[in-house]
C-alpha positions in Angstrom: 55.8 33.6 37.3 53.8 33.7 40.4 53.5 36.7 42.7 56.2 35.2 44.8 58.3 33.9 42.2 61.7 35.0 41.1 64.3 34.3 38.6 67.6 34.9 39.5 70.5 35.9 37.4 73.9 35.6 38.8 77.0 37.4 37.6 80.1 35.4 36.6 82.4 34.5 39.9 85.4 37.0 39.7 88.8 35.7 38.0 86.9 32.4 36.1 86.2 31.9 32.4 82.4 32.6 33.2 81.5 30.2 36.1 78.6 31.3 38.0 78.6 29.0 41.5 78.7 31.2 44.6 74.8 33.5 45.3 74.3 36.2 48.4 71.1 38.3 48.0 69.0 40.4 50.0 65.1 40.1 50.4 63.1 42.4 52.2 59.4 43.6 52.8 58.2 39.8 52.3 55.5 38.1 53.9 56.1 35.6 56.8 55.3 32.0 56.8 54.2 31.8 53.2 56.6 29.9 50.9 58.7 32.2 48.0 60.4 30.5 45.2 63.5 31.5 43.5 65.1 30.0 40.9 68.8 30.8 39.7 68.4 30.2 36.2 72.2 30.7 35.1 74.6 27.9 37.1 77.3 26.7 35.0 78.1 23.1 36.4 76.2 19.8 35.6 76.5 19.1 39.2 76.0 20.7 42.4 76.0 19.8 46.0 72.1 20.8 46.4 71.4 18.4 44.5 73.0 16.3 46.9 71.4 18.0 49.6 73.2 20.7 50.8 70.6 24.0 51.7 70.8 27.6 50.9 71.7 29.9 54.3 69.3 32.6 55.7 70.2 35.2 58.1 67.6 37.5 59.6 67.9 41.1 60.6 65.1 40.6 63.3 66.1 37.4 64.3 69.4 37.8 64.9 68.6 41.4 66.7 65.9 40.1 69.3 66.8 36.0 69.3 70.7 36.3 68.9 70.7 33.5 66.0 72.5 34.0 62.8 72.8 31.9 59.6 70.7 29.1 59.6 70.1 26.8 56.8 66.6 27.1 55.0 64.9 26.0 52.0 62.5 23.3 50.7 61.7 21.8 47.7 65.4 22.0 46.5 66.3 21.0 42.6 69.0 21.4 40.4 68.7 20.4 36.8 69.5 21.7 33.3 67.5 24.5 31.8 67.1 25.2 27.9 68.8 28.2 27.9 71.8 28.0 25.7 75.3 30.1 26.2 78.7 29.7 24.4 81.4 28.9 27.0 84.6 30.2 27.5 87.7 29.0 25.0 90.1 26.9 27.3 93.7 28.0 27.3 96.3 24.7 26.2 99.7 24.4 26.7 100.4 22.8 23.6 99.4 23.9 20.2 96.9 22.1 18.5 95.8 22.1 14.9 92.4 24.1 16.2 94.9 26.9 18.0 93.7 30.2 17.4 95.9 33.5 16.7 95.5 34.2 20.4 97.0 30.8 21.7 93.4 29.3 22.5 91.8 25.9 22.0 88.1 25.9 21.6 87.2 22.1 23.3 83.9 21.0 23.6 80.7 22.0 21.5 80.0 25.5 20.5 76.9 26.1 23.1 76.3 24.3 26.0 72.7 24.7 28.5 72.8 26.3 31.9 71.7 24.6 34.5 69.1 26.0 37.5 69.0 25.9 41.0 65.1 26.7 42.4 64.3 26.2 46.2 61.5 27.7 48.1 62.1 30.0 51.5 59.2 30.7 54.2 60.6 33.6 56.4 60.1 33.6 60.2 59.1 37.7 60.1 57.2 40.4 58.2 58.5 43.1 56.5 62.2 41.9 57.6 65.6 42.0 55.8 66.9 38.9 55.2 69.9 37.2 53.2 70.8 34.1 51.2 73.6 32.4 50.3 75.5 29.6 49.1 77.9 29.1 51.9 78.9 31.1 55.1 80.1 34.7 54.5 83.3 34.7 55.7 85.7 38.0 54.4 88.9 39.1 54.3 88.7 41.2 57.7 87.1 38.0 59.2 89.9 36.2 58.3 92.4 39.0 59.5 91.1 39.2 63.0 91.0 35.1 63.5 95.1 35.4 62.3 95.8 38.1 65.0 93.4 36.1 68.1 95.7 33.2 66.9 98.3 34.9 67.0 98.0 36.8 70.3 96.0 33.5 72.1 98.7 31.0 70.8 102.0 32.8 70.8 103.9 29.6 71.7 102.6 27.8 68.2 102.6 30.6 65.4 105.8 31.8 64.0 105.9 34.4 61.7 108.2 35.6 59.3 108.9 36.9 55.8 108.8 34.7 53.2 110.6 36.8 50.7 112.5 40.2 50.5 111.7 42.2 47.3 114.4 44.9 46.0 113.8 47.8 44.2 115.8 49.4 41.4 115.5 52.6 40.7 115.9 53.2 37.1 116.6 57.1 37.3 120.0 56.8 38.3 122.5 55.5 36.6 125.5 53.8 37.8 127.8 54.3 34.1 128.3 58.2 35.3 
């Protein structure tokens, strides 16, 4: 590995059986206009839209402070391709029991190990000693998505309806109704 050369490991996307898809990092302190390389050595999929084309995102602290501009896509020199570094995926849950079913109601499909696969693209960042990020896709969150609701809401009162889709009871199981 070169001085501006970095493997990446990602952790597993939140509520899968191990998929690793979805990357936002932070770089800072590099070098502008010189080319780094990172390479996420850990996807699970045999395809990916990068290798299609799609780029990573970069957003710039400085940039976006003195030039107004925000996420942008960057990165040359895209690939995706599978790596030799082996894993043991996830057992697959079946609805029907199979002559493979283990005591915990799980089918093991597929072969024992499979390969990762690795995403490597180079960056060249506009700035010196900046912070920058990357990502997969646009960082949208939950509060993002909360304040679009209520401008829709309040900007198009005449489309949105709202109301509950369910009413949920409570029992409370202290009292007793036998006495």
């Amino acid at each position: 590995m070169g001085a501006r050369e970095y493997n990446l490991v990602l952790n597993c996307d939140v509520n899968t059986r191990g998929h690793t898809q979805w990357f936002l990092f932070r770089i800072r302190g590099m070098e502008a206009g010189v080319p780094y390389r990172f390479s996420i050595i850990n996807m699970t999929k045999p395809d990916s839209l990068f290798a299609s084309g799609m780029r990573p995102l970069l957003y710039s602290e400085e940039v976006a402070a003195s030039e107004g501009i925000g996420w942008i896509r960057c990165g040359d020199a895209i690939a995706y391709y599978m790596n030799l570094i082996q894993y043991a995926p996830a057992p697959h849950k079946k609805l029907f029991a199979s002559k493979k079913t283990t005591t915990a109601g799980t089918q093991r499909d597929g072969p024992t190990a499979s390969f990762y696969y690795t995403l490597t693209f180079t960056v060249t960042f506009p700035r010196n000693d900046d912070v920058c990020y990357i990502s997969q896709c646009y960082p949208f969150t939950y509060s993002m998505q909360q304040a679009m609701a209520e401008c829709l809401i309040v900007e198009k009162q005449s489309l949105v309806v709202s109301s509950a889709a369910c009413v949920a009871y409570a029992h409370d199981h202290r009292r007793s109704s036998t006495t």
